[in-house]
C-alpha positions as a Markdown table, in Angstrom:
| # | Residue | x | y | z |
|---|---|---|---|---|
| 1 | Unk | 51.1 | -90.5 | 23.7 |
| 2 | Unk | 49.0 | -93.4 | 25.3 |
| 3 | Unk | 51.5 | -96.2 | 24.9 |
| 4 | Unk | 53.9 | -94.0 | 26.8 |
| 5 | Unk | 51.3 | -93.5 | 29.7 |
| 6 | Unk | 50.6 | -97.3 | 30.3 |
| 7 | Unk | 54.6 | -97.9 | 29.8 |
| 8 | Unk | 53.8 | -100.3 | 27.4 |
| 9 | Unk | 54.9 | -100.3 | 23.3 |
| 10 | Unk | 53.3 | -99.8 | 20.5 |
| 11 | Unk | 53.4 | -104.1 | 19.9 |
| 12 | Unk | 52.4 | -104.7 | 22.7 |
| 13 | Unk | 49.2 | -107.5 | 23.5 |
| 14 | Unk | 45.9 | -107.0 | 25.3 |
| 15 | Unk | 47.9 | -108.5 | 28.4 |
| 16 | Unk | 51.0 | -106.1 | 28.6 |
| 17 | Unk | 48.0 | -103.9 | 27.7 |
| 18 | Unk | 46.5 | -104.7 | 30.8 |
| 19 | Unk | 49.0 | -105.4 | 32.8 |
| 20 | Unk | 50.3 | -101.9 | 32.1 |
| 21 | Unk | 46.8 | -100.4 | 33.2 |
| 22 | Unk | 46.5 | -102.1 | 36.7 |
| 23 | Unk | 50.2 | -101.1 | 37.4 |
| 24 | Unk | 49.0 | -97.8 | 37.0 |
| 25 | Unk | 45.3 | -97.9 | 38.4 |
| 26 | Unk | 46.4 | -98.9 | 41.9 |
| 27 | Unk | 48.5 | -96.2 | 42.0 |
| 28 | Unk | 46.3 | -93.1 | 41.0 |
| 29 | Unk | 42.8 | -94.5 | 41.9 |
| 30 | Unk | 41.2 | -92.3 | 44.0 |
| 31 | Unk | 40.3 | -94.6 | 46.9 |
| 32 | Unk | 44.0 | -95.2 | 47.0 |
| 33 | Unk | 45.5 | -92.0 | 47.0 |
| 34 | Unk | 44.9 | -88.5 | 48.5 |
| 35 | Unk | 46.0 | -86.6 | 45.8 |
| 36 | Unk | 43.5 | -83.8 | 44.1 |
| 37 | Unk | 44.3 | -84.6 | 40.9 |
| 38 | Unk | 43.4 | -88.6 | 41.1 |
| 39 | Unk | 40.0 | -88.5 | 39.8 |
| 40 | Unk | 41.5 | -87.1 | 36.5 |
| 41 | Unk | 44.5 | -89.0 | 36.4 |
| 42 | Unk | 42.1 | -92.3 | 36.8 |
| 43 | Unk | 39.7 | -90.8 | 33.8 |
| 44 | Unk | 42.4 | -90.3 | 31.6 |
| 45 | Unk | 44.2 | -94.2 | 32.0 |
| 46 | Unk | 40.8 | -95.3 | 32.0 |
| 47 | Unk | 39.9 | -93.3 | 28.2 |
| 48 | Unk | 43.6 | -94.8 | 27.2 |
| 49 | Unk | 43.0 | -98.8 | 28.5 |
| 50 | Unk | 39.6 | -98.6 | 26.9 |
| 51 | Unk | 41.1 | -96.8 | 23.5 |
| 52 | Unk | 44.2 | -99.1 | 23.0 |
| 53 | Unk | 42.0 | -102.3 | 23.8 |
| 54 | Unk | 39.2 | -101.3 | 21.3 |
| 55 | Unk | 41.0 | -102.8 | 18.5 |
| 56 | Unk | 39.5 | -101.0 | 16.0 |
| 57 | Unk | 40.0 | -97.5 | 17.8 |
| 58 | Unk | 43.9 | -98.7 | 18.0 |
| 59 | Unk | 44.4 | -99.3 | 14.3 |
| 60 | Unk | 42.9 | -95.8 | 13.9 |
| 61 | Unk | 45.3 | -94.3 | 16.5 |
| 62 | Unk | 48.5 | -96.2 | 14.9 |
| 63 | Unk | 48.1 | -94.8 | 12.0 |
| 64 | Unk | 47.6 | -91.8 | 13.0 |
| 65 | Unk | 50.8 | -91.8 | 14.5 |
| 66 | Unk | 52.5 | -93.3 | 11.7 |
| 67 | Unk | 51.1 | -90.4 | 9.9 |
| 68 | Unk | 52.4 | -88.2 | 12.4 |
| 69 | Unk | 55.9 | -89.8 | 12.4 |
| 70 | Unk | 55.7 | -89.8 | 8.1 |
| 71 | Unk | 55.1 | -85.9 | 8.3 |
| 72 | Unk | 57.9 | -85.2 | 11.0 |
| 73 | Unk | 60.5 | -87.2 | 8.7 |
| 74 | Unk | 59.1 | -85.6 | 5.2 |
| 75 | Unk | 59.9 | -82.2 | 7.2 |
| 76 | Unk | 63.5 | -83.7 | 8.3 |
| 77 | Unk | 64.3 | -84.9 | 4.8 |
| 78 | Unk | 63.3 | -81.2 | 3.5 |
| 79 | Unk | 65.5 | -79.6 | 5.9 |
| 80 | Unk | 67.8 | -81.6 | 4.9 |
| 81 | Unk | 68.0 | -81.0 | 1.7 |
| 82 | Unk | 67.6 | -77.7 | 1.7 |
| 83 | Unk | 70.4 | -76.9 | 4.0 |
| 84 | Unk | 72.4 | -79.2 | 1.4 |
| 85 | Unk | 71.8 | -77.0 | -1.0 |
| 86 | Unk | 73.2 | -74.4 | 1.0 |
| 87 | Unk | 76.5 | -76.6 | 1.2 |
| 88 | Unk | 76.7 | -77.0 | -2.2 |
| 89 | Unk | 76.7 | -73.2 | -3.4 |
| 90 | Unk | 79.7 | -72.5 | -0.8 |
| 91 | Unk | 82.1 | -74.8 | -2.6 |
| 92 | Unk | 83.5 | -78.3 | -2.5 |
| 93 | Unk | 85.2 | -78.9 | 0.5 |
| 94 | Unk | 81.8 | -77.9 | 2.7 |
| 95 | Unk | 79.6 | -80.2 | 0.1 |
| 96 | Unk | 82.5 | -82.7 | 1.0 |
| 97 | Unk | 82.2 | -82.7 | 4.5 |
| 98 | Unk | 78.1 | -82.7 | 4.5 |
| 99 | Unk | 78.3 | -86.0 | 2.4 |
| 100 | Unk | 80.8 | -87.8 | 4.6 |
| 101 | Unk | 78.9 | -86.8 | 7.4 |
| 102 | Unk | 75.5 | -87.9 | 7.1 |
| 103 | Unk | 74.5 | -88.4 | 10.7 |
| 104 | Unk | 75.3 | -84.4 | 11.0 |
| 105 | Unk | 72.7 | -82.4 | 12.1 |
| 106 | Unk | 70.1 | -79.9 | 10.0 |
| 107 | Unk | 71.8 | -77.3 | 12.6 |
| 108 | Unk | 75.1 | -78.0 | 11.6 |
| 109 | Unk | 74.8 | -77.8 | 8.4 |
| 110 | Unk | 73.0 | -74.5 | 8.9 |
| 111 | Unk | 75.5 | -72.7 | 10.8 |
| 112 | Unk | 78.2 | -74.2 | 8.7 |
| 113 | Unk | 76.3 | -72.6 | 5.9 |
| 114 | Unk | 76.1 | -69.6 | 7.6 |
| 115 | Unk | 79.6 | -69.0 | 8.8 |
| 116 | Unk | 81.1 | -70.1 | 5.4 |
| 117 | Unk | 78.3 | -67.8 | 3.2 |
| 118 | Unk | 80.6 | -65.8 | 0.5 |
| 119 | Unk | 79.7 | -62.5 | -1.4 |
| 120 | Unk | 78.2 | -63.3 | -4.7 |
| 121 | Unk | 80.7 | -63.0 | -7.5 |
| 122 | Unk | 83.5 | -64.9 | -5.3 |
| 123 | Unk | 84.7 | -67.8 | -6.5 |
| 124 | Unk | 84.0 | -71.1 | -4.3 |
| 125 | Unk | 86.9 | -71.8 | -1.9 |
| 126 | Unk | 88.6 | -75.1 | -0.4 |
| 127 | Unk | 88.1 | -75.5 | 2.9 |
């Protein structure tokens, strides 16, 4: 993430913007520093500071991480559901407690889903 590597967020102007780059480009410029790795370390905030100020080149990389972020919470909201599902077919009192609990985890509701699975042909139980 670039915003990340300039400590700066995704709002931010062209003067945290730059700010956030000569923070950083004192540090790892390799006049200043003796480490091997500073030459790459410069190239790479150098590539970021002149992709985030290109404004054009910014609108393109926001959206693609609101793309990115719209696909991770699609694949959340299938989880989800499908491990509510799950609830639902082992009876009322897990469905219950998945409904109350909505900040509960895909992994919870997994296990729980797994520990509670009955034999087909059982009736649903109270839990």
């Amino acid at each position: 993430r670039w915003y990340e590597l300039l400590a700066v967020r995704r709002t931010a102007n062209a003067k945290a913007l730059r700010e956030g780059y000569r923070r950083l480009a004192v540090r790892v410029h390799p006049d200043k520093t003796r480490d091997h790795r500073a030459d790459r370390a410069f190239t790479a905030l150098r590539e970021t500071y002149n992709l985030l100020s290109d404004a054009g080149e910014r609108r393109r990389y926001d959206s693609k991480l609101a793309a990115e972020a719209a696909k991770r919470r699609k694949r959340r909201q299938e989880q989800r559901a499908l491990a509510w599902r799950g609830c639902r077919r082992l009876g009322h009192g897990v469905a219950v407690f998945a409904a109350r609990n909505k900040r509960v985890s895909v992994a919870v509701l997994l296990v729980i889903t797994l520990l509670f699975r009955r034999p087909p042909g059982d009736p649903p139980s109270e839990i």
